[in-house]
HTML snippet that shows the backbone in 3Dmol.js (N, CA, C, O; Angstrom):
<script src="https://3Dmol.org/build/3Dmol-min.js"></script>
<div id="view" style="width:600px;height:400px;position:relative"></div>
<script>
const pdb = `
ATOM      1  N   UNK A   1     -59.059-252.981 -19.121  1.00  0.00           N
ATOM      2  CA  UNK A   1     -58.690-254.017 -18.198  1.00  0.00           C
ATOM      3  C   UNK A   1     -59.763-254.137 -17.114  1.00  0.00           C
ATOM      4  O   UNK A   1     -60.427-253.203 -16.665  1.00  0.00           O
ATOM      5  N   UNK A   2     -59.811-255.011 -16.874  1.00  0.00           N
ATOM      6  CA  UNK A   2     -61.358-255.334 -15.550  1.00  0.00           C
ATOM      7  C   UNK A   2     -60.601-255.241 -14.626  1.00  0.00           C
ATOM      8  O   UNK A   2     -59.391-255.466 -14.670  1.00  0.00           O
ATOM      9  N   UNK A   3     -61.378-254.820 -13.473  1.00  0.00           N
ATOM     10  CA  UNK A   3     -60.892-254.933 -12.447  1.00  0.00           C
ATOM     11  C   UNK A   3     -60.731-255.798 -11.531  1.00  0.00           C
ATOM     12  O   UNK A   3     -61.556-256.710 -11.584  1.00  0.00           O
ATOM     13  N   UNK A   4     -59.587-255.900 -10.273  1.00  0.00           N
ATOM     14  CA  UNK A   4     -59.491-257.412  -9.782  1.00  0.00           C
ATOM     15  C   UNK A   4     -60.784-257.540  -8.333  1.00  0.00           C
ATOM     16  O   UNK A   4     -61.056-258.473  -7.578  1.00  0.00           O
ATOM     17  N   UNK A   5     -61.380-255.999  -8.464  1.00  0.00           N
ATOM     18  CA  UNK A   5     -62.517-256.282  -7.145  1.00  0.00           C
ATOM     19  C   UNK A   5     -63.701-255.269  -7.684  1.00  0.00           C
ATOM     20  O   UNK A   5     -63.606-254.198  -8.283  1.00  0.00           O
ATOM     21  N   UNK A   6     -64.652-255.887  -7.319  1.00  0.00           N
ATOM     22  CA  UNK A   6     -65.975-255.713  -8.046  1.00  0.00           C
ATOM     23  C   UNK A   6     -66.430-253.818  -7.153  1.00  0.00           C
ATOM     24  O   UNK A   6     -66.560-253.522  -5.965  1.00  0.00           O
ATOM     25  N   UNK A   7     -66.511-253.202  -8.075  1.00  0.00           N
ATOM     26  CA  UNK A   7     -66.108-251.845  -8.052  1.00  0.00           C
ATOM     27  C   UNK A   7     -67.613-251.584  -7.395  1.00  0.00           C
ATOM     28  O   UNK A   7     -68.520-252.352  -7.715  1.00  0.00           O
ATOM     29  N   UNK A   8     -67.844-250.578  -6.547  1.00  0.00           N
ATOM     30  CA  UNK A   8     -68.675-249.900  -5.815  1.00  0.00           C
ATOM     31  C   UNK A   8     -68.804-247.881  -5.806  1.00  0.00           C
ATOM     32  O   UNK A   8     -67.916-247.029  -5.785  1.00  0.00           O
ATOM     33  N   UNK A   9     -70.229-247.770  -5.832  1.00  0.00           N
ATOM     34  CA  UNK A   9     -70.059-246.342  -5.893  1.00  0.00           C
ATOM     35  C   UNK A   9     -69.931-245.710  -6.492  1.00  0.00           C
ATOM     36  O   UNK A   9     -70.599-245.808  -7.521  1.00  0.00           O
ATOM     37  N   UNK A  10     -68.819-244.350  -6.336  1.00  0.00           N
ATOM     38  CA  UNK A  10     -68.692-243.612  -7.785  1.00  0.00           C
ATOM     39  C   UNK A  10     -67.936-244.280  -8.760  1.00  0.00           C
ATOM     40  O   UNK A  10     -67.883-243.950  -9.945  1.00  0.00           O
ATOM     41  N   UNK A  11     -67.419-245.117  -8.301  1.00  0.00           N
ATOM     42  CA  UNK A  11     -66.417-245.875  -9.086  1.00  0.00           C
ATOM     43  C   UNK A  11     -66.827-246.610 -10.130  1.00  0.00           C
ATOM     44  O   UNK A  11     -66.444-246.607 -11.301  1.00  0.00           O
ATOM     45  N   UNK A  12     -68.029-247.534  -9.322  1.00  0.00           N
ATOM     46  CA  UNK A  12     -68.404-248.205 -10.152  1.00  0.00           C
ATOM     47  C   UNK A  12     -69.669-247.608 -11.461  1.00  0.00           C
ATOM     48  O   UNK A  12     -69.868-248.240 -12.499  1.00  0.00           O
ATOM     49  N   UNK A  13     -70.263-246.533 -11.167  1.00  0.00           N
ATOM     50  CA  UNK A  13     -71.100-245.870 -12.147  1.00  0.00           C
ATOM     51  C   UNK A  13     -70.155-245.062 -13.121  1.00  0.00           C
ATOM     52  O   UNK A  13     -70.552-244.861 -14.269  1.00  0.00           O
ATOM     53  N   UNK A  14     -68.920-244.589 -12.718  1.00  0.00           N
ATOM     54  CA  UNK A  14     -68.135-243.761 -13.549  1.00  0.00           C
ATOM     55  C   UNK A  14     -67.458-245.049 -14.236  1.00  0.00           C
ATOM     56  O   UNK A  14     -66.890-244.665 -15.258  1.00  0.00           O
ATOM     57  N   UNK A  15     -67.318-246.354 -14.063  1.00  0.00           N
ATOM     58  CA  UNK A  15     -66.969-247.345 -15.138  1.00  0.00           C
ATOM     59  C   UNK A  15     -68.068-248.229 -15.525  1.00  0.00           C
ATOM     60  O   UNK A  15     -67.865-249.347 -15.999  1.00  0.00           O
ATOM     61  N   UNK A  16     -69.181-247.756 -15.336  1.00  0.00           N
ATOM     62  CA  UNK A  16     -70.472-248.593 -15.988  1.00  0.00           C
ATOM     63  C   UNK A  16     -70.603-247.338 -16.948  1.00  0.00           C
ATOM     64  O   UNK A  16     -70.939-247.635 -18.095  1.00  0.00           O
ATOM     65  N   UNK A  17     -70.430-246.184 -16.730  1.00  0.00           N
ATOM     66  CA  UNK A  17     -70.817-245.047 -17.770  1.00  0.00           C
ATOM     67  C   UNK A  17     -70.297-245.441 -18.759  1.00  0.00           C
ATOM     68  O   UNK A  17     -71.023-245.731 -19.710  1.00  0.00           O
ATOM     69  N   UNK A  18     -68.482-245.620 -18.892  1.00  0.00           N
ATOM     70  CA  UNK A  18     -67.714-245.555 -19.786  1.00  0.00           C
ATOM     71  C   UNK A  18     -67.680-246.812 -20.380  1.00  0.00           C
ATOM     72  O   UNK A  18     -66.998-246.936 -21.398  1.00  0.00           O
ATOM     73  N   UNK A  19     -68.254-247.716 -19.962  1.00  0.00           N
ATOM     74  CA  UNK A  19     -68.166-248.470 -20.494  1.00  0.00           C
ATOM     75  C   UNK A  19     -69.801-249.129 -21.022  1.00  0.00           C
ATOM     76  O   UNK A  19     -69.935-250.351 -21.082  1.00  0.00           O
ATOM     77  N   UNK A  20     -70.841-248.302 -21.340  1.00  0.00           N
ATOM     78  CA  UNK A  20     -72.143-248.425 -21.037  1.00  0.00           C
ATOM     79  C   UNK A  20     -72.819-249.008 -22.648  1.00  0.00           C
ATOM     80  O   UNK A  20     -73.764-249.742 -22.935  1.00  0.00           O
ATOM     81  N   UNK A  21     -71.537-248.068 -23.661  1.00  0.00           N
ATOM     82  CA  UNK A  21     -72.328-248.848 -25.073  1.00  0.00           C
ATOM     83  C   UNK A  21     -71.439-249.857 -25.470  1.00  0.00           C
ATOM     84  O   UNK A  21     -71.226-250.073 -26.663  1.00  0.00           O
ATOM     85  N   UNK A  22     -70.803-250.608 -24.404  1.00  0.00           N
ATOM     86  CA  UNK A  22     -70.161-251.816 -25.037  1.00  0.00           C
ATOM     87  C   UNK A  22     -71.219-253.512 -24.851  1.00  0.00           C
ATOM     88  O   UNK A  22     -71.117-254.672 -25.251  1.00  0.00           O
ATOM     89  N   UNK A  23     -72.222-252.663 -23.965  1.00  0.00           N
ATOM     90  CA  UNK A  23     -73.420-253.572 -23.253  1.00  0.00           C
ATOM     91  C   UNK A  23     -73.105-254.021 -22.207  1.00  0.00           C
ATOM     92  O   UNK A  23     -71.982-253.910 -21.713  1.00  0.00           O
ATOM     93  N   UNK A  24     -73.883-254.493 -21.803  1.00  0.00           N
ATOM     94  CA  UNK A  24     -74.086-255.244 -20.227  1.00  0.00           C
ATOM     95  C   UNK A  24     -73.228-256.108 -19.312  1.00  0.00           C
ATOM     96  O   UNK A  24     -72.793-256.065 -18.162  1.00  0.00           O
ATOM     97  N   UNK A  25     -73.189-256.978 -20.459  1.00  0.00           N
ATOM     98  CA  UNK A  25     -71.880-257.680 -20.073  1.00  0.00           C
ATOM     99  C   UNK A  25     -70.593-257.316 -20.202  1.00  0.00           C
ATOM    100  O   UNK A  25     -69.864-257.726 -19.299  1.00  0.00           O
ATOM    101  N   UNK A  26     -70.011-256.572 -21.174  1.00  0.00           N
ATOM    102  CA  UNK A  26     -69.073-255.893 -21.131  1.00  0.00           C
ATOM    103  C   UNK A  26     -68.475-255.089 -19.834  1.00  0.00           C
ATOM    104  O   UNK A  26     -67.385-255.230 -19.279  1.00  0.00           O
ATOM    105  N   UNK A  27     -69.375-254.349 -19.589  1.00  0.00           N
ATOM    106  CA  UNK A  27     -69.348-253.148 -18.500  1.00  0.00           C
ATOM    107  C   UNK A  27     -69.156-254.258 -17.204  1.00  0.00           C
ATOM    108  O   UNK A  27     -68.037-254.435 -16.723  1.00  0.00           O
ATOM    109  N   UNK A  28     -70.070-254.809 -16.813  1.00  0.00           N
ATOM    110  CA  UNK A  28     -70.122-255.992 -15.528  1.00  0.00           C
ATOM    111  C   UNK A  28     -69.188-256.445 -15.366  1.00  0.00           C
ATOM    112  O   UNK A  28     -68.798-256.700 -14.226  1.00  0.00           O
ATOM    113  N   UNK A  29     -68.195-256.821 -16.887  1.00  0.00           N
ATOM    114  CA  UNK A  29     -66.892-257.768 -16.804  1.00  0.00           C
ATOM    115  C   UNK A  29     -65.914-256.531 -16.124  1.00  0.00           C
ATOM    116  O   UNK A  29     -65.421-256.605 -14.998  1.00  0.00           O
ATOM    117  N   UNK A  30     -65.775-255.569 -16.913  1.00  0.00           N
ATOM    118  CA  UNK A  30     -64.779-254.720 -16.810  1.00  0.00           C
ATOM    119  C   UNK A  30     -64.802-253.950 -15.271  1.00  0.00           C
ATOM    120  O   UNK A  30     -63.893-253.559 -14.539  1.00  0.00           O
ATOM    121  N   UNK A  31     -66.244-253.933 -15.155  1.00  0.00           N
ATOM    122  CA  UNK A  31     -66.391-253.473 -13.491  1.00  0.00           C
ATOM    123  C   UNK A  31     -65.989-254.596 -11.687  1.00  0.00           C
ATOM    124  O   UNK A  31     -66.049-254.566 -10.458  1.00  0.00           O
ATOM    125  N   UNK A  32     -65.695-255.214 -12.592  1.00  0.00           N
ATOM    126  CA  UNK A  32     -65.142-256.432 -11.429  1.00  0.00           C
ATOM    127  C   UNK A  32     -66.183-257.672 -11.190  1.00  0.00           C
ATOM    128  O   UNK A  32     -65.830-258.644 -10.523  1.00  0.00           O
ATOM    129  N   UNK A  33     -67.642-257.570 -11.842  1.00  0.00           N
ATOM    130  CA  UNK A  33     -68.469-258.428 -11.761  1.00  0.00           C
ATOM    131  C   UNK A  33     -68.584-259.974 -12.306  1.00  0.00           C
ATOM    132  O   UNK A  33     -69.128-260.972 -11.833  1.00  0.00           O
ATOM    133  N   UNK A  34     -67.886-259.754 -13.426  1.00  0.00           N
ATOM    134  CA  UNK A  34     -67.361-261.058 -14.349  1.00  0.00           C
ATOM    135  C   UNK A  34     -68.905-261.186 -14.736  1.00  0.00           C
ATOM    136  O   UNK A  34     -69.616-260.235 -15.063  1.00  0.00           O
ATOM    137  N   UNK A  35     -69.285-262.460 -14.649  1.00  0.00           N
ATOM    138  CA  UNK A  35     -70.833-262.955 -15.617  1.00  0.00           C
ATOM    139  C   UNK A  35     -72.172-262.623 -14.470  1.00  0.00           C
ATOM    140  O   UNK A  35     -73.299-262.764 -14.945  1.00  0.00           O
ATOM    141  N   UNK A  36     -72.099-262.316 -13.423  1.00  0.00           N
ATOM    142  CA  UNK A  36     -72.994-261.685 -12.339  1.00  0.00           C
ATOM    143  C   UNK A  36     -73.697-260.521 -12.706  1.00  0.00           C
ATOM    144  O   UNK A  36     -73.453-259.368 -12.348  1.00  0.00           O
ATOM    145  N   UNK A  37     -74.848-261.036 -13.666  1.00  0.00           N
ATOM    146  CA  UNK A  37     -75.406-259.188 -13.971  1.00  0.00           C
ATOM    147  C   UNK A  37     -76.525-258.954 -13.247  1.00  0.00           C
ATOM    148  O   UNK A  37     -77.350-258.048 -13.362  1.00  0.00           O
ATOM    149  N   UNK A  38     -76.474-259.805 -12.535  1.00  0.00           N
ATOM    150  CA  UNK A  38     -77.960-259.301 -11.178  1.00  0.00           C
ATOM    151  C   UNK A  38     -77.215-258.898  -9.984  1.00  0.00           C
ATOM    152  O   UNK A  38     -77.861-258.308  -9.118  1.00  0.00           O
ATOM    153  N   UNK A  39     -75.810-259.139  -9.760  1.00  0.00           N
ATOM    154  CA  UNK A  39     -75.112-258.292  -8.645  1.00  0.00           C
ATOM    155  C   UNK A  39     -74.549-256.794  -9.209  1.00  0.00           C
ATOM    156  O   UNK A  39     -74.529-255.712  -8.623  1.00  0.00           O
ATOM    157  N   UNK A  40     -74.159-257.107 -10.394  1.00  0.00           N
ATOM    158  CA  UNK A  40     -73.901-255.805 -11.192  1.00  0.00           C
ATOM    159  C   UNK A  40     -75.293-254.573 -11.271  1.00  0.00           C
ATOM    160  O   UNK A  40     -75.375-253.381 -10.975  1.00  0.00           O
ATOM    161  N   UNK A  41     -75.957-255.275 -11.655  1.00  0.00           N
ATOM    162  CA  UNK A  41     -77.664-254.184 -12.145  1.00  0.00           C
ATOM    163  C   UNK A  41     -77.601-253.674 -10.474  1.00  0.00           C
ATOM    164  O   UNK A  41     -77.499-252.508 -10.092  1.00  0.00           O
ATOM    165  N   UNK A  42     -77.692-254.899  -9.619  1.00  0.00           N
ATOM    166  CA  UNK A  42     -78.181-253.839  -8.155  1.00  0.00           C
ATOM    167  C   UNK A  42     -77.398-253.363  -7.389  1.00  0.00           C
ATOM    168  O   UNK A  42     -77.662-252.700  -6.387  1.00  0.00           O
ATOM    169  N   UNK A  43     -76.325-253.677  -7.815  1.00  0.00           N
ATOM    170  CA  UNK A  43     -74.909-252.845  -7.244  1.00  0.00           C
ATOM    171  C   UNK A  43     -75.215-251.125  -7.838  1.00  0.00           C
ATOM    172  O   UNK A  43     -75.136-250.042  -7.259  1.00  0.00           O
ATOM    173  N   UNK A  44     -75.588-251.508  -9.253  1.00  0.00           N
ATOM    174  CA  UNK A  44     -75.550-249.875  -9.945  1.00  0.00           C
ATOM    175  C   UNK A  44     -76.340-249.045  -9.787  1.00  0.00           C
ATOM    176  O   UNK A  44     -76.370-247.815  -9.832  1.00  0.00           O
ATOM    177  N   UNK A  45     -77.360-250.265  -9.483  1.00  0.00           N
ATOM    178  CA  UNK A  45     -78.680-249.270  -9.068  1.00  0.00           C
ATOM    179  C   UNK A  45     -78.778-248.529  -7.579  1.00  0.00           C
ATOM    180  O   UNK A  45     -79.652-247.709  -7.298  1.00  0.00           O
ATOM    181  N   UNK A  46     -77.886-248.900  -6.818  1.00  0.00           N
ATOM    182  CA  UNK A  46     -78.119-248.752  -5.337  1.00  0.00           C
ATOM    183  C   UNK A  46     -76.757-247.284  -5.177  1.00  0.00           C
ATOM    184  O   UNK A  46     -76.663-246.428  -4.297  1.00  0.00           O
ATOM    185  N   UNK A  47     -75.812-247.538  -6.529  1.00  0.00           N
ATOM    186  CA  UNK A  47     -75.085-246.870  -6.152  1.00  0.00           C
ATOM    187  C   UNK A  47     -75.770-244.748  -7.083  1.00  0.00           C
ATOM    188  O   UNK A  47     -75.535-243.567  -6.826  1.00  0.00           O
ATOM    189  N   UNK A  48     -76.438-245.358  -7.902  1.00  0.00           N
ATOM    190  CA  UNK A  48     -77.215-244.476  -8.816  1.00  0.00           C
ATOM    191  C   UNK A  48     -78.075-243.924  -8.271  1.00  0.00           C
ATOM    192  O   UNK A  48     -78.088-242.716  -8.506  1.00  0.00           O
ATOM    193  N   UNK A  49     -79.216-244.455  -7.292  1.00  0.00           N
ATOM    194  CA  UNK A  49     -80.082-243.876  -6.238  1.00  0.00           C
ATOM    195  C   UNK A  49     -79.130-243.124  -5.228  1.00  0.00           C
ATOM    196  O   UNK A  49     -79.390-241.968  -4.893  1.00  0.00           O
ATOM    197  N   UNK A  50     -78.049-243.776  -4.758  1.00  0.00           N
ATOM    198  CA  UNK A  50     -77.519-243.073  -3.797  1.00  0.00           C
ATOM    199  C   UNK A  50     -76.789-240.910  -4.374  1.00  0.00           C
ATOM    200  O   UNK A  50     -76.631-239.773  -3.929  1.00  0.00           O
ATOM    201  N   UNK A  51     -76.657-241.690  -5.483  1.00  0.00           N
ATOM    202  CA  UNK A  51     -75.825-240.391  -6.190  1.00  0.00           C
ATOM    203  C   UNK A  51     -77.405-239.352  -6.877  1.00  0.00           C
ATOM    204  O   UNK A  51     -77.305-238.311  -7.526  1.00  0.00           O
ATOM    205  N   UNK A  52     -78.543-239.944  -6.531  1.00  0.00           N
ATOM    206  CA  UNK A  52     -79.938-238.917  -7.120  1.00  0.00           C
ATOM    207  C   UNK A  52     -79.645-239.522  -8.539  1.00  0.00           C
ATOM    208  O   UNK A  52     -80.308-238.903  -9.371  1.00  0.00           O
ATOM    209  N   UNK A  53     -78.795-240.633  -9.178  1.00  0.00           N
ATOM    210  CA  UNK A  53     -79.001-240.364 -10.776  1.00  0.00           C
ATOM    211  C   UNK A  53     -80.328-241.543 -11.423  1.00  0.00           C
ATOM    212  O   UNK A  53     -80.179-242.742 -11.187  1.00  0.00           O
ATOM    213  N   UNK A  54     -81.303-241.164 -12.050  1.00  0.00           N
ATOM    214  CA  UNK A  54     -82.365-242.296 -12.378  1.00  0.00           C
ATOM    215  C   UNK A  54     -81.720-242.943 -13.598  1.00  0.00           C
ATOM    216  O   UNK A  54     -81.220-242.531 -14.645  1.00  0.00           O
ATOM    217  N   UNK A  55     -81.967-244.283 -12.954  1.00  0.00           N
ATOM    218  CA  UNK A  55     -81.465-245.500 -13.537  1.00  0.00           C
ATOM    219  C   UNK A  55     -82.384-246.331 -13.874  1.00  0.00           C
ATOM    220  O   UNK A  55     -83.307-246.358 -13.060  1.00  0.00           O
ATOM    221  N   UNK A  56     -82.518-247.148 -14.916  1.00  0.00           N
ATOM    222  CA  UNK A  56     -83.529-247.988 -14.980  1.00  0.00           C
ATOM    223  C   UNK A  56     -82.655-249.370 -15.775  1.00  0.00           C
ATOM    224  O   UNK A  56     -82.839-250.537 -15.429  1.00  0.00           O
ATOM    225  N   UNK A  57     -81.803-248.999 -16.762  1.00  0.00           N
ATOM    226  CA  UNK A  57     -80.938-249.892 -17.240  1.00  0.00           C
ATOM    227  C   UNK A  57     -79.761-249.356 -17.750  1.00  0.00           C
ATOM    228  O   UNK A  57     -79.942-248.195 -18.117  1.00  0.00           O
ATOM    229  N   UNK A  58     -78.399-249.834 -17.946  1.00  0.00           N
ATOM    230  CA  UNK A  58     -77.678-249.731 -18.685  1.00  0.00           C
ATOM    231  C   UNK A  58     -77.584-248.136 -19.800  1.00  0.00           C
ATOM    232  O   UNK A  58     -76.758-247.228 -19.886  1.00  0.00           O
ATOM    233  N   UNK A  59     -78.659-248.386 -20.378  1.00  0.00           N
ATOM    234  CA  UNK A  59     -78.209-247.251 -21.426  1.00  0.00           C
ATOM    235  C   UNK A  59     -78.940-245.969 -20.562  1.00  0.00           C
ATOM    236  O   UNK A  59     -79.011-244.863 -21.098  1.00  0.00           O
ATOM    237  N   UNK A  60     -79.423-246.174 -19.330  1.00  0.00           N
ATOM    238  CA  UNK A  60     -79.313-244.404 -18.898  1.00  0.00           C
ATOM    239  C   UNK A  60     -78.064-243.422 -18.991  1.00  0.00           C
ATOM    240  O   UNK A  60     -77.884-242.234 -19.257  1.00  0.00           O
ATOM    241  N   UNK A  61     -77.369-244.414 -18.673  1.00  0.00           N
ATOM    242  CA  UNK A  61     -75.809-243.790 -18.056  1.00  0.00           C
ATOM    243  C   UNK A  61     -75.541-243.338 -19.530  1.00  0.00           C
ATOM    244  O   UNK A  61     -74.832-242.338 -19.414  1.00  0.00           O
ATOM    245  N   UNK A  62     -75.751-243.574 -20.826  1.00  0.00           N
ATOM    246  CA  UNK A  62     -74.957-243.216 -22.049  1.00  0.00           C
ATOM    247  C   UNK A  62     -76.001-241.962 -22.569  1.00  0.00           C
ATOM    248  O   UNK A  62     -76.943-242.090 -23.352  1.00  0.00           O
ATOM    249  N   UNK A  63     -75.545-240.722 -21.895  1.00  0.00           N
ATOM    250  CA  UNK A  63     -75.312-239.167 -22.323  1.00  0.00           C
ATOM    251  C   UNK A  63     -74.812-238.625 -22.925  1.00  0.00           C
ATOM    252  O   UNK A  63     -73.625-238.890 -22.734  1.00  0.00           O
ATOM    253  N   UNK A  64     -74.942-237.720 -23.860  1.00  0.00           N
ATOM    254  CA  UNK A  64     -74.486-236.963 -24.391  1.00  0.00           C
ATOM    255  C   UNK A  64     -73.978-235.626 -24.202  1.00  0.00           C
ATOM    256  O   UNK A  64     -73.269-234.985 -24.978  1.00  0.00           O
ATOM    257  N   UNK A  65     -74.693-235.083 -22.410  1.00  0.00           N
ATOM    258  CA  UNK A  65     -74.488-234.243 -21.921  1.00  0.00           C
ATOM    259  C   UNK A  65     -74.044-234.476 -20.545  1.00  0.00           C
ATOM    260  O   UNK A  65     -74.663-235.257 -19.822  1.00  0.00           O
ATOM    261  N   UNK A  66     -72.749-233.687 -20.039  1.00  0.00           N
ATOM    262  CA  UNK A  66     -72.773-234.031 -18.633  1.00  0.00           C
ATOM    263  C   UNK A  66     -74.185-233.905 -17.709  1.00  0.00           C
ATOM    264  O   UNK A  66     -75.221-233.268 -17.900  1.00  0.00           O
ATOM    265  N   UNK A  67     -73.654-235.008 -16.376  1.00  0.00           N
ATOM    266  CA  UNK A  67     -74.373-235.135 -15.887  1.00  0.00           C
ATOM    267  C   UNK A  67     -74.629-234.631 -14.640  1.00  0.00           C
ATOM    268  O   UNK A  67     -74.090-235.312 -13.767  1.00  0.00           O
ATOM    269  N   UNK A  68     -75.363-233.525 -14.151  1.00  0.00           N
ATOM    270  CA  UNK A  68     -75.057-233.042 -12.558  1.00  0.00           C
ATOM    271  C   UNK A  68     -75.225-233.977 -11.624  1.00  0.00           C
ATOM    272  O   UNK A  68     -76.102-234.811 -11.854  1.00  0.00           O
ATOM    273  N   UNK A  69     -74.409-234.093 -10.282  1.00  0.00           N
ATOM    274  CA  UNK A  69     -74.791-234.866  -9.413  1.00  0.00           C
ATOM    275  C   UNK A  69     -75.412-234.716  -8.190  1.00  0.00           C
ATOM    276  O   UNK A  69     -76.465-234.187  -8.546  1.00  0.00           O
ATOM    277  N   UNK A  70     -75.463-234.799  -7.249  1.00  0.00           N
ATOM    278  CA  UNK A  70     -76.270-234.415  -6.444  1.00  0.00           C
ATOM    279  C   UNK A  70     -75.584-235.000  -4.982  1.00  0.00           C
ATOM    280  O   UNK A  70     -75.791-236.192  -4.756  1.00  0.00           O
ATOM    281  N   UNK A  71     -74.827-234.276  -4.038  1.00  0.00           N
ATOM    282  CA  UNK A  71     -74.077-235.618  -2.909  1.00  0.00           C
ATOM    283  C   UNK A  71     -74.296-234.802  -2.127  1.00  0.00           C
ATOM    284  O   UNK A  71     -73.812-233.686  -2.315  1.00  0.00           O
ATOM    285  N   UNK A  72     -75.450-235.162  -0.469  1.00  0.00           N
ATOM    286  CA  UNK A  72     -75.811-234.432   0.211  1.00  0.00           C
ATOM    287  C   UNK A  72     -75.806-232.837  -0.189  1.00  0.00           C
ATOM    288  O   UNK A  72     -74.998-231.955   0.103  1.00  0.00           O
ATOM    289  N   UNK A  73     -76.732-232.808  -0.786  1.00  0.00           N
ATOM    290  CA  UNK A  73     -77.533-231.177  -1.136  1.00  0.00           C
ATOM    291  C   UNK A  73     -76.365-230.252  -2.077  1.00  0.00           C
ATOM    292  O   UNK A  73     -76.475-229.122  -2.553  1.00  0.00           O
ATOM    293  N   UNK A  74     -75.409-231.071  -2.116  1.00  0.00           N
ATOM    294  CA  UNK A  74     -74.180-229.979  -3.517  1.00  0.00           C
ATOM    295  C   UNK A  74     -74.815-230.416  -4.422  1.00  0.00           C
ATOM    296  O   UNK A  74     -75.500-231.436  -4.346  1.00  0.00           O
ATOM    297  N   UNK A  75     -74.694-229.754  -5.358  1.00  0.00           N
ATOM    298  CA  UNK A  75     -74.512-230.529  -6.614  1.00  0.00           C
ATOM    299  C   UNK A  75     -72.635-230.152  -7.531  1.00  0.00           C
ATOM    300  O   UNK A  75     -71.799-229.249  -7.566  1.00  0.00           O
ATOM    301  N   UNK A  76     -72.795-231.159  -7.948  1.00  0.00           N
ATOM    302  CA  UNK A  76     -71.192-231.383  -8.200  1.00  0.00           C
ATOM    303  C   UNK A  76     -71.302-231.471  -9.995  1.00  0.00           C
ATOM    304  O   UNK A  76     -71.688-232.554 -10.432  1.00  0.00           O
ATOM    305  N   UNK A  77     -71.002-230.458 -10.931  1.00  0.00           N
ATOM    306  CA  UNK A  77     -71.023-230.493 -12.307  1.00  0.00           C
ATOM    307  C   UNK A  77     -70.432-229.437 -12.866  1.00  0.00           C
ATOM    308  O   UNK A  77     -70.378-228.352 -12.287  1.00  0.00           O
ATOM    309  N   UNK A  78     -69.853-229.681 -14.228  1.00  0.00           N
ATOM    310  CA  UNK A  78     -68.610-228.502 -15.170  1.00  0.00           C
ATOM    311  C   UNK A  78     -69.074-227.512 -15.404  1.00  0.00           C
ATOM    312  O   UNK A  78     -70.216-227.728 -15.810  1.00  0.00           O
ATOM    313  N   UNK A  79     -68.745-225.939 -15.384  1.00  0.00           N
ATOM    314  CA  UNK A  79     -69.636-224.883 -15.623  1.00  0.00           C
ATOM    315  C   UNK A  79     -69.732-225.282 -16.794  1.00  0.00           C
ATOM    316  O   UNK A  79     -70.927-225.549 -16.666  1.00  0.00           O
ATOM    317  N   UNK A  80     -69.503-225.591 -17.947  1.00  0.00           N
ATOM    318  CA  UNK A  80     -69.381-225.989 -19.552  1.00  0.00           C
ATOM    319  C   UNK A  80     -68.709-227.221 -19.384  1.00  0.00           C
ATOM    320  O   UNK A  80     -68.172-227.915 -18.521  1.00  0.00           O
ATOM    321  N   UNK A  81     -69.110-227.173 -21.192  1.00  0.00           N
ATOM    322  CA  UNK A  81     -69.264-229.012 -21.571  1.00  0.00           C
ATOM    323  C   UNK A  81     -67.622-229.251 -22.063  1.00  0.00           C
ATOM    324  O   UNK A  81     -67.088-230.287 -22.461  1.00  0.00           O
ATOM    325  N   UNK A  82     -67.035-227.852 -21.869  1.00  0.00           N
ATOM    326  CA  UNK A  82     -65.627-227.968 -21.951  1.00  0.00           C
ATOM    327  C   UNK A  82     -64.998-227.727 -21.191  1.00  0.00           C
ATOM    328  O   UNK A  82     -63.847-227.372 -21.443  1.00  0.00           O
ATOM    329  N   UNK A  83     -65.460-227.807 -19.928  1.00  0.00           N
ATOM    330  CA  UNK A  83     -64.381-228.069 -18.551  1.00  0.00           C
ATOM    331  C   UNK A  83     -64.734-229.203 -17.839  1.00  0.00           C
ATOM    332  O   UNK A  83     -64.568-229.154 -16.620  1.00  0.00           O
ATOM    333  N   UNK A  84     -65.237-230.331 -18.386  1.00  0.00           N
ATOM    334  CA  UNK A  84     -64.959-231.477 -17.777  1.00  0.00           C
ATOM    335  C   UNK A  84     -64.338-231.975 -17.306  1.00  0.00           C
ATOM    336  O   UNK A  84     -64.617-233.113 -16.929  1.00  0.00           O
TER     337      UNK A  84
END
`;
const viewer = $3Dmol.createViewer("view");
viewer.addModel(pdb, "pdb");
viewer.setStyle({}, {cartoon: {color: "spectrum"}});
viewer.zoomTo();
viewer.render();
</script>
């Protein structure tokens, strides 16, 4: 279901992740952006710099391994790939 307000932050990278191999537009729709993928790209990008994660397009976010984060000098990640 998309959302009814165009998602920001962790919010919005933790639903551009999950939704990252459905493509571009997909993810944008579902993230509250609707057909806006130049407010979407620099929304994600601003929120991806902010979190230390390098972004360049869309399919960064689609990992296979968690991802550590970085929020003022913590870093925030699962001791294992099975305590997510």
């Amino acid at each position: 279901m998309a959302s009814p307000t165009r998602l920001t932050g962790l919010d919005l990278v933790d639903c551009a992740r999950a939704n990252a191999k459905q493509g571009i537009e997909t993810a944008a729709n579902l993230c509250g952006y609707g057909t806006d993928l130049e407010g979407f790209r620099s929304q994600l990008k601003q929120a991806c710099d902010h979190m230390r994660i390098e972004f360049h397009e869309l399919s960064d976010l689609i990992k296979d391994q968690p991802v550590a984060v970085s929020l003022d000098g913590v870093i925030v990640e699962p001791d294992s790939p099975g305590e997510l």
